[in-house]
PDB file of N, CA, C, O and CB in Angstrom:
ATOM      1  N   UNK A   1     -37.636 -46.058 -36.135  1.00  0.00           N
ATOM      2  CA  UNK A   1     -37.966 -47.193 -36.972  1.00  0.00           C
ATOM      3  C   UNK A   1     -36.746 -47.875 -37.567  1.00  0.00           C
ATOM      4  O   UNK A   1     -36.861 -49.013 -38.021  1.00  0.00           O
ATOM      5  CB  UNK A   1     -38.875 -46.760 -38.063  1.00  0.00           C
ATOM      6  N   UNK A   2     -35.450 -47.160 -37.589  1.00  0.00           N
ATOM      7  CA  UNK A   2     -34.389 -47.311 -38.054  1.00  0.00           C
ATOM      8  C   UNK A   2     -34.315 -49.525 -37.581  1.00  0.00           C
ATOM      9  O   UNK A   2     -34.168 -50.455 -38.374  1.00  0.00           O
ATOM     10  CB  UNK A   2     -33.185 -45.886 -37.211  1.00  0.00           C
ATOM     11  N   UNK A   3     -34.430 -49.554 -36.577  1.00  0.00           N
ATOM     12  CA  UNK A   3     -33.902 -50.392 -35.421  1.00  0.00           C
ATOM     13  C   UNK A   3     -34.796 -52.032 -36.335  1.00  0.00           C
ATOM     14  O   UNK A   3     -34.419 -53.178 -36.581  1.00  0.00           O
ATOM     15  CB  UNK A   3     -34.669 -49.661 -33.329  1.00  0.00           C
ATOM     16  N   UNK A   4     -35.916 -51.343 -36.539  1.00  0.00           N
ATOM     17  CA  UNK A   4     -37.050 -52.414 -37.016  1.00  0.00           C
ATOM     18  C   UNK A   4     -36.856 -52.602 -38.352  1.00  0.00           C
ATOM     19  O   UNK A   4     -37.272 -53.659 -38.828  1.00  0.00           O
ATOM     20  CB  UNK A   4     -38.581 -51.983 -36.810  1.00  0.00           C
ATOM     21  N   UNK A   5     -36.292 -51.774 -39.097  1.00  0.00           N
ATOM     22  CA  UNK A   5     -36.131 -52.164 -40.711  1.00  0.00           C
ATOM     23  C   UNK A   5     -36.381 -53.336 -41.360  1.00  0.00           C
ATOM     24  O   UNK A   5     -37.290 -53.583 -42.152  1.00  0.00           O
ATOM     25  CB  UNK A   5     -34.948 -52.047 -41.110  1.00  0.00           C
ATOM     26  N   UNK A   6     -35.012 -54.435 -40.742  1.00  0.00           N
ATOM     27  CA  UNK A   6     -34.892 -55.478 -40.724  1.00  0.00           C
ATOM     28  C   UNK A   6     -35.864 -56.708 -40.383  1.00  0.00           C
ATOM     29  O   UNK A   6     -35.634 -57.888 -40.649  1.00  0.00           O
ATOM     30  CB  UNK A   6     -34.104 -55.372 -40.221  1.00  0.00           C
ATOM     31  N   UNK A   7     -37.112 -56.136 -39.676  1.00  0.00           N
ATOM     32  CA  UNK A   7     -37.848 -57.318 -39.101  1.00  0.00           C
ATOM     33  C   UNK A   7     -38.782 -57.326 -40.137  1.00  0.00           C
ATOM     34  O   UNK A   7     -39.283 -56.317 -40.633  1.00  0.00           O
ATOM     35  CB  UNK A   7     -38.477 -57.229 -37.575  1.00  0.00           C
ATOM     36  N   UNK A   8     -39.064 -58.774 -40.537  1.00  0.00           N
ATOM     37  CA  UNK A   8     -39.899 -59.281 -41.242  1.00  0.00           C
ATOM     38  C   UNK A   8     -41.205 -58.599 -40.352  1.00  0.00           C
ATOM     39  O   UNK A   8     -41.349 -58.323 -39.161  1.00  0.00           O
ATOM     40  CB  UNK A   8     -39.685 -60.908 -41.406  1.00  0.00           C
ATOM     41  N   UNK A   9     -42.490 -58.419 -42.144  1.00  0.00           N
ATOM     42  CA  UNK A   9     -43.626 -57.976 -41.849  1.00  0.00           C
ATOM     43  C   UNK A   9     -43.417 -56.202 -41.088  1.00  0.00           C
ATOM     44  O   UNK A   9     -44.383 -55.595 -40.628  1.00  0.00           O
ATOM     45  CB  UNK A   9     -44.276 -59.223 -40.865  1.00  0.00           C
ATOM     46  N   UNK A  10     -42.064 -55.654 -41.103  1.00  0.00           N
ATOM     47  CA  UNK A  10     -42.351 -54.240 -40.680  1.00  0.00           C
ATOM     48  C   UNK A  10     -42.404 -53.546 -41.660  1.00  0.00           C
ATOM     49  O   UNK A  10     -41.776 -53.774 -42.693  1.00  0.00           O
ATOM     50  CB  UNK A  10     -41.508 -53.635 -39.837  1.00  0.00           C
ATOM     51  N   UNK A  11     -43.511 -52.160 -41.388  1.00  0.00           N
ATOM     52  CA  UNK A  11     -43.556 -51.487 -42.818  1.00  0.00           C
ATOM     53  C   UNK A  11     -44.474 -50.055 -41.820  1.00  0.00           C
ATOM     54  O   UNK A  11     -45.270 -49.846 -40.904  1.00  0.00           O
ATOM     55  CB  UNK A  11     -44.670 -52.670 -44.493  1.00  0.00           C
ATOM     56  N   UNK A  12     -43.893 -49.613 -42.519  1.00  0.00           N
ATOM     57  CA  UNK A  12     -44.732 -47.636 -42.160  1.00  0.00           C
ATOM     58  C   UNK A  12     -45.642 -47.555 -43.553  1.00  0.00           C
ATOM     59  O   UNK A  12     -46.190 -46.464 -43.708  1.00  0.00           O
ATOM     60  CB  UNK A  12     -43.094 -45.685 -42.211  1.00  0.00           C
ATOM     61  N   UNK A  13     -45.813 -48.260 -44.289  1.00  0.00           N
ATOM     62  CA  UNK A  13     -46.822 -48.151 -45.075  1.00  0.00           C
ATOM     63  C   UNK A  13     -48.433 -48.130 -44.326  1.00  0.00           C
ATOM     64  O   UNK A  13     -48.766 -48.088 -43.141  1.00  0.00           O
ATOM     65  CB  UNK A  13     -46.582 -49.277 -46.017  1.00  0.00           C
ATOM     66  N   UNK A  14     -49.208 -48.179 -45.563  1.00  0.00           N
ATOM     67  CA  UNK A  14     -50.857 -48.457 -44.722  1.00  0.00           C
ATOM     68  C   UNK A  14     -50.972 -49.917 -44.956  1.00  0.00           C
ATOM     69  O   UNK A  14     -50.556 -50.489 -45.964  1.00  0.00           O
ATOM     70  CB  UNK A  14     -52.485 -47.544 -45.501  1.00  0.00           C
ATOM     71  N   UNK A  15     -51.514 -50.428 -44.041  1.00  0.00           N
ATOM     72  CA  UNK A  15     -51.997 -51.530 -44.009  1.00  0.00           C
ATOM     73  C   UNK A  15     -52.512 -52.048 -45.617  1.00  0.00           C
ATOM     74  O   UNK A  15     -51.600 -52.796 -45.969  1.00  0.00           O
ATOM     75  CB  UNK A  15     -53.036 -51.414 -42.936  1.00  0.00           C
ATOM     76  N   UNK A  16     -53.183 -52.015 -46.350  1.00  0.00           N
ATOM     77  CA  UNK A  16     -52.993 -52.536 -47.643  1.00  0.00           C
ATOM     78  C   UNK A  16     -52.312 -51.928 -48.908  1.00  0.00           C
ATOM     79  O   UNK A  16     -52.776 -51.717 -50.028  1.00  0.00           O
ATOM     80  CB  UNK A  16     -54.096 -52.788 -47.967  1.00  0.00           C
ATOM     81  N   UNK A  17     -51.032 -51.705 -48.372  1.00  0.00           N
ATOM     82  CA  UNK A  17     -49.952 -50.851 -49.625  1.00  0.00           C
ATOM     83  C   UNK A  17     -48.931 -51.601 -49.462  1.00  0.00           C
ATOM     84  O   UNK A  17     -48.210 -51.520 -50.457  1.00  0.00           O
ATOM     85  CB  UNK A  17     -49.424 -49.113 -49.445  1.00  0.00           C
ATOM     86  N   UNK A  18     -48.321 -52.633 -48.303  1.00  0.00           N
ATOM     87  CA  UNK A  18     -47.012 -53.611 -48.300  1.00  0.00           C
ATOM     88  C   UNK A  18     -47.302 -54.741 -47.409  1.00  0.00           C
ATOM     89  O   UNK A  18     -48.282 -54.845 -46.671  1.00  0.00           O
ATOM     90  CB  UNK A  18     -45.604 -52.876 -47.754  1.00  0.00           C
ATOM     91  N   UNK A  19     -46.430 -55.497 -47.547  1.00  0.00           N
ATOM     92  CA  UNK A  19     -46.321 -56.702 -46.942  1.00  0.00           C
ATOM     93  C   UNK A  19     -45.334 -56.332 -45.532  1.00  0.00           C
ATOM     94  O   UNK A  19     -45.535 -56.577 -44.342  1.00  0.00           O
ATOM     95  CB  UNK A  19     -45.672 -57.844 -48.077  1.00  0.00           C
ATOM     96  N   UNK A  20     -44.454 -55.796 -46.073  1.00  0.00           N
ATOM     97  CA  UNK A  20     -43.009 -55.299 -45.006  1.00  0.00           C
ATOM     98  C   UNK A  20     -42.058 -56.457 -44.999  1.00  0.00           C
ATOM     99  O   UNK A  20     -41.476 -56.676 -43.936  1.00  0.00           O
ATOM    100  CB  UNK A  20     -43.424 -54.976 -43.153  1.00  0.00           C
ATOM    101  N   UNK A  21     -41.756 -57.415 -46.269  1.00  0.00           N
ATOM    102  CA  UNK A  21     -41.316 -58.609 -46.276  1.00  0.00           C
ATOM    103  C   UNK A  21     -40.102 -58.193 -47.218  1.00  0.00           C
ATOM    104  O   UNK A  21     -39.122 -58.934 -47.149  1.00  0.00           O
ATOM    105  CB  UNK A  21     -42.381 -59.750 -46.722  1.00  0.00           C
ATOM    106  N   UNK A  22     -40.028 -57.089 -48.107  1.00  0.00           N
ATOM    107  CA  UNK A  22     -38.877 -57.058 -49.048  1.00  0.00           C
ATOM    108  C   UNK A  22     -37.501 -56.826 -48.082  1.00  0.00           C
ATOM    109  O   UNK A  22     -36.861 -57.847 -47.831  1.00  0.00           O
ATOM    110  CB  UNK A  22     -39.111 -55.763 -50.235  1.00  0.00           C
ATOM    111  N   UNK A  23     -37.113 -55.813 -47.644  1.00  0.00           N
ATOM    112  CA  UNK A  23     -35.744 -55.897 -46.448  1.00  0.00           C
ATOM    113  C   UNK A  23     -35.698 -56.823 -45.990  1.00  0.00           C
ATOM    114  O   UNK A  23     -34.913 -57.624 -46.498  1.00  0.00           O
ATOM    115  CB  UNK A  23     -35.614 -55.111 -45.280  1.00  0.00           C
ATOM    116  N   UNK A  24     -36.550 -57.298 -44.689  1.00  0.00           N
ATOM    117  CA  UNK A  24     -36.333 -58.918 -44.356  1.00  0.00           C
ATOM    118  C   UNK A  24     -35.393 -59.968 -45.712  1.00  0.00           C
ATOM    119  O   UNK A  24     -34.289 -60.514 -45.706  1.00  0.00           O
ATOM    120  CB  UNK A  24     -38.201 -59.624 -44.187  1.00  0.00           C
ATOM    121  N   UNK A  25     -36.441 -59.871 -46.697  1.00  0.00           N
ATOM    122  CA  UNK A  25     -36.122 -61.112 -47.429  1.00  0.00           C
ATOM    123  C   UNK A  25     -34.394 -60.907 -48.051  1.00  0.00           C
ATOM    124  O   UNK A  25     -33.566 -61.798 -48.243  1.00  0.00           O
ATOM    125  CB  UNK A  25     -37.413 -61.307 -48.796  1.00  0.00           C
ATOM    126  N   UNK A  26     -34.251 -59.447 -48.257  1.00  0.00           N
ATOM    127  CA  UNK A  26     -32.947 -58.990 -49.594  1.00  0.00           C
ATOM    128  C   UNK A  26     -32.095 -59.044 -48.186  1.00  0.00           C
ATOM    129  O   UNK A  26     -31.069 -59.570 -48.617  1.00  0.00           O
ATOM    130  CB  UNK A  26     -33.000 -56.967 -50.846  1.00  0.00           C
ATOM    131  N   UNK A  27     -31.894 -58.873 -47.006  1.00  0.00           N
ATOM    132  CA  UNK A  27     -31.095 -58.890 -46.024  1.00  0.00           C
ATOM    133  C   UNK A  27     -30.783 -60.798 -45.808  1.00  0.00           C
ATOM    134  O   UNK A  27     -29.687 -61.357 -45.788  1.00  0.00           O
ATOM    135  CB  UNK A  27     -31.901 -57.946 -44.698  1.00  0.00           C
ATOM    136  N   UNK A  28     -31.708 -61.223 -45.718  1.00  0.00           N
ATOM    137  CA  UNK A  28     -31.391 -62.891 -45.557  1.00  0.00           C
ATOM    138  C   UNK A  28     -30.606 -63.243 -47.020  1.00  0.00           C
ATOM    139  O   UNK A  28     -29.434 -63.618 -46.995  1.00  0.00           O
ATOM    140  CB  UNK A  28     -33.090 -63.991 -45.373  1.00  0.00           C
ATOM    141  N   UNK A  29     -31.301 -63.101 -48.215  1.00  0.00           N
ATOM    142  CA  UNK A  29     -30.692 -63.691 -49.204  1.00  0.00           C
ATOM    143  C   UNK A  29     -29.043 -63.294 -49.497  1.00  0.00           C
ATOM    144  O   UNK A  29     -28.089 -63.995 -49.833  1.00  0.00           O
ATOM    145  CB  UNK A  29     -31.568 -63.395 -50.317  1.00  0.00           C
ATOM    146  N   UNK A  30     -29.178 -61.798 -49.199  1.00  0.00           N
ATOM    147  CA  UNK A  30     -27.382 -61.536 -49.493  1.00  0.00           C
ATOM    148  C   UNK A  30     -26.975 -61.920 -48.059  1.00  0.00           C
ATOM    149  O   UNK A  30     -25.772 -62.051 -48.281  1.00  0.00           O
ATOM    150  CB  UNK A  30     -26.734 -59.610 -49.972  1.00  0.00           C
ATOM    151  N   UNK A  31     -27.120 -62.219 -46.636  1.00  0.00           N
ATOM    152  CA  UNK A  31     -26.412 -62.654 -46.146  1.00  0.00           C
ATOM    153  C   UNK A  31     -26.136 -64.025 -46.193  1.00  0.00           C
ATOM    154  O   UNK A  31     -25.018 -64.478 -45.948  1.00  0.00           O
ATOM    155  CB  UNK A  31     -26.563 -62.259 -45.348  1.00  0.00           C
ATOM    156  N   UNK A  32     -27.465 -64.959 -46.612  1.00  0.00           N
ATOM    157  CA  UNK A  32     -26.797 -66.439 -46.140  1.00  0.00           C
ATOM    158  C   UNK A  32     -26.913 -66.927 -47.539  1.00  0.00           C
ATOM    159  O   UNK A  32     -27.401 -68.052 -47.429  1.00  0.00           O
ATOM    160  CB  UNK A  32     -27.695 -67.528 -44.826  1.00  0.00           C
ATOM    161  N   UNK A  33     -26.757 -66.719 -48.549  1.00  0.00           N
ATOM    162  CA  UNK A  33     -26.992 -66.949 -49.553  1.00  0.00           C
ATOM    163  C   UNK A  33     -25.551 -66.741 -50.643  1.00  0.00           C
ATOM    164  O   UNK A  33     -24.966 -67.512 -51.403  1.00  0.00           O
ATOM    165  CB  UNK A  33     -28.173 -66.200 -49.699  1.00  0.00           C
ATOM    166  N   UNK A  34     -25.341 -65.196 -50.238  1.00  0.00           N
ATOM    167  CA  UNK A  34     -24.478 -65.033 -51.041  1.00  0.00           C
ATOM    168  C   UNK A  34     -22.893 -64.774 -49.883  1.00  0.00           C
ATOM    169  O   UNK A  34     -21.731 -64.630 -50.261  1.00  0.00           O
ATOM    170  CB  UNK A  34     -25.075 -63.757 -52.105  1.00  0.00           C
ATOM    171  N   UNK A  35     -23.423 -64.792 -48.456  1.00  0.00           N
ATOM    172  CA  UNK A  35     -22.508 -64.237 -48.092  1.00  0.00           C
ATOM    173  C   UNK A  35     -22.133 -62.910 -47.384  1.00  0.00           C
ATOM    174  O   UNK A  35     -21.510 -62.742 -46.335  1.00  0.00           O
ATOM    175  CB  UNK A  35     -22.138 -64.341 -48.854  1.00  0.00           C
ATOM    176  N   UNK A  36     -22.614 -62.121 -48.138  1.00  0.00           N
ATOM    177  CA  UNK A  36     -22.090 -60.622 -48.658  1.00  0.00           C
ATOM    178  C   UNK A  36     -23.365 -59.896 -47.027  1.00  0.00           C
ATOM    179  O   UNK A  36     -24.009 -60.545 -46.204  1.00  0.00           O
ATOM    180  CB  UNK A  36     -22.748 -60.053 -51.171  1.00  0.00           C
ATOM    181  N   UNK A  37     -23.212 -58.297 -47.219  1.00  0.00           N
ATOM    182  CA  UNK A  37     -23.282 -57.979 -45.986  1.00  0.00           C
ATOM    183  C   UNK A  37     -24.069 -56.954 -46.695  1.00  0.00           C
ATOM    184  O   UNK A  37     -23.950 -56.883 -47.918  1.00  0.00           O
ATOM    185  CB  UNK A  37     -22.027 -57.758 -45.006  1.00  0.00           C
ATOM    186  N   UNK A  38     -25.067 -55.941 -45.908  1.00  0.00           N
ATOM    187  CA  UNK A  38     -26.310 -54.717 -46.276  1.00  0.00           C
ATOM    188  C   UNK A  38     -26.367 -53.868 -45.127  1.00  0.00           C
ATOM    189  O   UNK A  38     -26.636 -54.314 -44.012  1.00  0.00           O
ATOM    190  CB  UNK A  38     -27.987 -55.325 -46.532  1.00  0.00           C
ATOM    191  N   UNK A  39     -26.116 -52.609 -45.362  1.00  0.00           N
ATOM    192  CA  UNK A  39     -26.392 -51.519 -44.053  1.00  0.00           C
ATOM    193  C   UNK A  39     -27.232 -50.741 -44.907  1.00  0.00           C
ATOM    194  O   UNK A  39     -27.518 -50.705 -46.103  1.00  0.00           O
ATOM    195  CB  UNK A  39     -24.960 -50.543 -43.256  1.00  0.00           C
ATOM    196  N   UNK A  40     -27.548 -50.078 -43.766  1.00  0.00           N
ATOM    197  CA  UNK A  40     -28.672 -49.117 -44.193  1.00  0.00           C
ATOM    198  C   UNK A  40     -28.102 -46.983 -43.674  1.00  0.00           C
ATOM    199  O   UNK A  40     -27.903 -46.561 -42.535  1.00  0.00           O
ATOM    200  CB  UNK A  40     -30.439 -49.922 -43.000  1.00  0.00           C
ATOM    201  N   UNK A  41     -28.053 -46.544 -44.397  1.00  0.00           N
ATOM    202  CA  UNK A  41     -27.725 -44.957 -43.597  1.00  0.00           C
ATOM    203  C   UNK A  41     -29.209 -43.908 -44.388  1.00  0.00           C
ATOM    204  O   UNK A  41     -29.573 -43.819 -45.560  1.00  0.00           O
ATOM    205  CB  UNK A  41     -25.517 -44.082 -44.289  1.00  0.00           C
ATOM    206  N   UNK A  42     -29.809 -43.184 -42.955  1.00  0.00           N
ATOM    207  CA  UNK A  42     -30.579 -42.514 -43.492  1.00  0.00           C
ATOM    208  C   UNK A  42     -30.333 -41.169 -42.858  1.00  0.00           C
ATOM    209  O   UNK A  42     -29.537 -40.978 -41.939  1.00  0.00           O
ATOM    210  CB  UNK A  42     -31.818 -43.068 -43.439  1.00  0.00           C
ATOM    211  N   UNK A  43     -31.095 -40.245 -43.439  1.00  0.00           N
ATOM    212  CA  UNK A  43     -30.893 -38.631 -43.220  1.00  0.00           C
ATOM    213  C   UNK A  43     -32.082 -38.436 -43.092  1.00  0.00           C
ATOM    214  O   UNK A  43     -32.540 -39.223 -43.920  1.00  0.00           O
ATOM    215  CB  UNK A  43     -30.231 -37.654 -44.307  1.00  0.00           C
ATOM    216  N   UNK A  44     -33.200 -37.775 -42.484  1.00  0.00           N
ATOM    217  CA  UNK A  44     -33.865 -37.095 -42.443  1.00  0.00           C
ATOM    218  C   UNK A  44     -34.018 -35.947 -43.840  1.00  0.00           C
ATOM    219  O   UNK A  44     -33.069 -35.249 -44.197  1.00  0.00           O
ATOM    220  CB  UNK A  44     -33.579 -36.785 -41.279  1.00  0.00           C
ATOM    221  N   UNK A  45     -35.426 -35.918 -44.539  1.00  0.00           N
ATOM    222  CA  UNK A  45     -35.100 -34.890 -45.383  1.00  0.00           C
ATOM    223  C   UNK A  45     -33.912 -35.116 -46.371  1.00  0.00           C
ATOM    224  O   UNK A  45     -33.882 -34.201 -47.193  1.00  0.00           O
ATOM    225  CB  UNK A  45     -34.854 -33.788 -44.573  1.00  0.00           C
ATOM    226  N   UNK A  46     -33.090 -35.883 -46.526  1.00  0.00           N
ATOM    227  CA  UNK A  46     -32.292 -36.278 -47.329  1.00  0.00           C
ATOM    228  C   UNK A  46     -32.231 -37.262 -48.198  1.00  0.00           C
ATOM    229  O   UNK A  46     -31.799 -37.255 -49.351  1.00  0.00           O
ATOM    230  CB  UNK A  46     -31.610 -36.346 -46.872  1.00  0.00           C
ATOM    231  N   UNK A  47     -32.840 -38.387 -47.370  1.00  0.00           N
ATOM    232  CA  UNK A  47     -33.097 -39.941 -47.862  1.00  0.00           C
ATOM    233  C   UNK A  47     -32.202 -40.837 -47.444  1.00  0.00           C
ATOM    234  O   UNK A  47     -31.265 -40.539 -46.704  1.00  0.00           O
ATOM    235  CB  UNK A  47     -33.092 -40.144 -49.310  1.00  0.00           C
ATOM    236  N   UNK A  48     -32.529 -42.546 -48.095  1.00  0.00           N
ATOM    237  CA  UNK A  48     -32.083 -43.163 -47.207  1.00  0.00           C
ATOM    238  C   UNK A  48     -30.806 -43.924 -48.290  1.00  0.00           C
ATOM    239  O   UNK A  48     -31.228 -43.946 -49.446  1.00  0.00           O
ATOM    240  CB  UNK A  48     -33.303 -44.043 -46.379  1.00  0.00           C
ATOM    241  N   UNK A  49     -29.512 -44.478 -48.174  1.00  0.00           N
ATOM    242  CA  UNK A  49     -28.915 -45.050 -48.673  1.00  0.00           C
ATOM    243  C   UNK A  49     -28.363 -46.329 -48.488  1.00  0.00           C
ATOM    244  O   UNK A  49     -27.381 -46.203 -47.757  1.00  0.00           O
ATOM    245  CB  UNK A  49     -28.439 -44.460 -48.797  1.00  0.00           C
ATOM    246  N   UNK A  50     -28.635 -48.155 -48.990  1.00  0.00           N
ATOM    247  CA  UNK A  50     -27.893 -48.726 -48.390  1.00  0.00           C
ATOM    248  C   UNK A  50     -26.916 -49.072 -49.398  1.00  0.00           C
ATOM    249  O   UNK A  50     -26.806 -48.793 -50.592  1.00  0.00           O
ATOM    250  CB  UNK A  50     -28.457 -49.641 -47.681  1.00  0.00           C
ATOM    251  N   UNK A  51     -26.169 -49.826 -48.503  1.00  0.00           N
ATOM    252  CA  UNK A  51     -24.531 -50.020 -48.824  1.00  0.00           C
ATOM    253  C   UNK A  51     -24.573 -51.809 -49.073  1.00  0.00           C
ATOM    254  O   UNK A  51     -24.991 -52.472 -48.124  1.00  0.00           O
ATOM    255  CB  UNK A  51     -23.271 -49.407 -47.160  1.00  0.00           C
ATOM    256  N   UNK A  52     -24.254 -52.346 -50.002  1.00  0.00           N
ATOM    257  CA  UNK A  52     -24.411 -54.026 -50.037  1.00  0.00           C
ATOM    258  C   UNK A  52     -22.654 -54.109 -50.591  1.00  0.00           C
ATOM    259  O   UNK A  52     -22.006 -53.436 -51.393  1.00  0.00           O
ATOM    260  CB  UNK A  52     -25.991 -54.850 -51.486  1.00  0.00           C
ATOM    261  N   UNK A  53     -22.278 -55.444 -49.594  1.00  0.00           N
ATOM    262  CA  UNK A  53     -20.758 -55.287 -49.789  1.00  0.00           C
ATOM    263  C   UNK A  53     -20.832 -57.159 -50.339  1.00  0.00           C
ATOM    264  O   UNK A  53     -21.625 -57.991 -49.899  1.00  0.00           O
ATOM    265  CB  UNK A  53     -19.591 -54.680 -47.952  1.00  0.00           C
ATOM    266  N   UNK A  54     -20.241 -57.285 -50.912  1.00  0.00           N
ATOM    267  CA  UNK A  54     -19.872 -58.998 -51.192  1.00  0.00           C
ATOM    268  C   UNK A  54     -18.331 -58.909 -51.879  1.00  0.00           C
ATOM    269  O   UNK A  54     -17.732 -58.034 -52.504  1.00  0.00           O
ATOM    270  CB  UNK A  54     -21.195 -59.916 -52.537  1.00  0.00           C
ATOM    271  N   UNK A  55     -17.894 -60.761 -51.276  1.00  0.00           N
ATOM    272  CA  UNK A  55     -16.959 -60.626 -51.684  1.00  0.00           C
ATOM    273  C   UNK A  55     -17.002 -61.513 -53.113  1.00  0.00           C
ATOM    274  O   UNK A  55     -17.780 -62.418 -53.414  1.00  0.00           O
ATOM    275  CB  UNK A  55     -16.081 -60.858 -50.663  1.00  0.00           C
ATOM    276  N   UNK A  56     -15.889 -60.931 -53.891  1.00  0.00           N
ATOM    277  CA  UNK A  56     -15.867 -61.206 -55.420  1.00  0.00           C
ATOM    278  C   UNK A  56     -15.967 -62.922 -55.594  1.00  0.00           C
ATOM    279  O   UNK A  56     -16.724 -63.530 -56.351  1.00  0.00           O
ATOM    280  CB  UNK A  56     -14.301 -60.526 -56.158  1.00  0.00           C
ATOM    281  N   UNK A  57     -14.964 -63.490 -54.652  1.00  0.00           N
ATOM    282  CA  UNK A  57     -14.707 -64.835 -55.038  1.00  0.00           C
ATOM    283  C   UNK A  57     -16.060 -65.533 -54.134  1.00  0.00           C
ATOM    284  O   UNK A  57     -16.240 -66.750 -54.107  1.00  0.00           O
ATOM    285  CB  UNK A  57     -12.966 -65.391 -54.582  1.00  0.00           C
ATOM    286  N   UNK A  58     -16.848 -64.662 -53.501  1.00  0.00           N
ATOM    287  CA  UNK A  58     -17.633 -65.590 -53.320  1.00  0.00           C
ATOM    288  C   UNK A  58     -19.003 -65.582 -54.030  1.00  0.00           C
ATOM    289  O   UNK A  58     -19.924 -66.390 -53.907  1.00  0.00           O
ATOM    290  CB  UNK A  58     -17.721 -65.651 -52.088  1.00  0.00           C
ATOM    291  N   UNK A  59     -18.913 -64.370 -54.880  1.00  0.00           N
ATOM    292  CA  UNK A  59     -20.011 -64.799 -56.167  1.00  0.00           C
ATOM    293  C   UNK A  59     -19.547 -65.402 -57.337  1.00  0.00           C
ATOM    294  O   UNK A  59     -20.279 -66.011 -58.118  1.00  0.00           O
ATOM    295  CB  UNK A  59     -20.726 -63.619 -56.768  1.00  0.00           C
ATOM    296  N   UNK A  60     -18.460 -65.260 -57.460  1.00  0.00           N
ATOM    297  CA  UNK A  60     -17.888 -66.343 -58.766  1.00  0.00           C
ATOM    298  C   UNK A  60     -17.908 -67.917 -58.410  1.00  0.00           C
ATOM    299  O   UNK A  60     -18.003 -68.771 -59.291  1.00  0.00           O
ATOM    300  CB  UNK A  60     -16.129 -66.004 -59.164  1.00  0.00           C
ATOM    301  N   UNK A  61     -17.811 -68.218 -57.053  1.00  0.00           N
ATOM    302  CA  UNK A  61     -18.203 -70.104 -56.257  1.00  0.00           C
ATOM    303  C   UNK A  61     -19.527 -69.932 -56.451  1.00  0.00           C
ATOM    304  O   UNK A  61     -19.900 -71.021 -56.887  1.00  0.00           O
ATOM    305  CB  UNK A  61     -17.842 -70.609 -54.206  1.00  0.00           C
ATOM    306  N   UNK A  62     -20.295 -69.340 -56.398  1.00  0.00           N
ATOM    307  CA  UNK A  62     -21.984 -69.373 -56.317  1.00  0.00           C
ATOM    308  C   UNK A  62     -22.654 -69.270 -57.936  1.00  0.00           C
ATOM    309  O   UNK A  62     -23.881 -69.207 -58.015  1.00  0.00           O
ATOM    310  CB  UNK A  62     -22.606 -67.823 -55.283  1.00  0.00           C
ATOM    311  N   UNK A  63     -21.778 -69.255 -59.296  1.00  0.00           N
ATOM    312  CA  UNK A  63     -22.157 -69.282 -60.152  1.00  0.00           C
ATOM    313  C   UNK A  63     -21.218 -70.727 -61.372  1.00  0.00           C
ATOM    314  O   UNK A  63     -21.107 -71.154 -62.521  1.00  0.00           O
ATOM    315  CB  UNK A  63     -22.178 -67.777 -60.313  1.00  0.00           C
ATOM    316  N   UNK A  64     -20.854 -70.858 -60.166  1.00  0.00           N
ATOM    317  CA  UNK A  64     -19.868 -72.457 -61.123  1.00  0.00           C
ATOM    318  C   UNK A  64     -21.274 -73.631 -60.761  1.00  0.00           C
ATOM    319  O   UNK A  64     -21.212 -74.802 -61.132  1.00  0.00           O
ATOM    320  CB  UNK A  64     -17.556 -73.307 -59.878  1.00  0.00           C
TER     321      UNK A  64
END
């Protein structure tokens, strides 16, 4: 499922517990929005961690 994360409307939930629209949406907004970049690393049994990178001067242009 790793592969599908990213696609709008995907979700391992049940059918009336998500949309599967939040990743989609937080992956578009920090990329074309702010720029900035989102990975995802998961473990089995461990959990999942992502990583959101932006650069400084380009959230300080996005708040003038």
């Amino acid at each position: 499922n790793l592969e599908k994360v990213w696609d709008p409307f995907f979700t391992t939930k049940g059918f009336d517990k998500g949309t599967g629209i939040g990743l989609s949406s937080t992956k578009n907004i920090i990329e074309k929005i702010f720029n900035g970049h989102i990975s995802i690393n998961t473990e089995v049994g461990k959990g999942t961690k992502f990583k959101i990178r932006f650069l400084l001067k380009d959230i300080i242009k996005k708040s003038e």
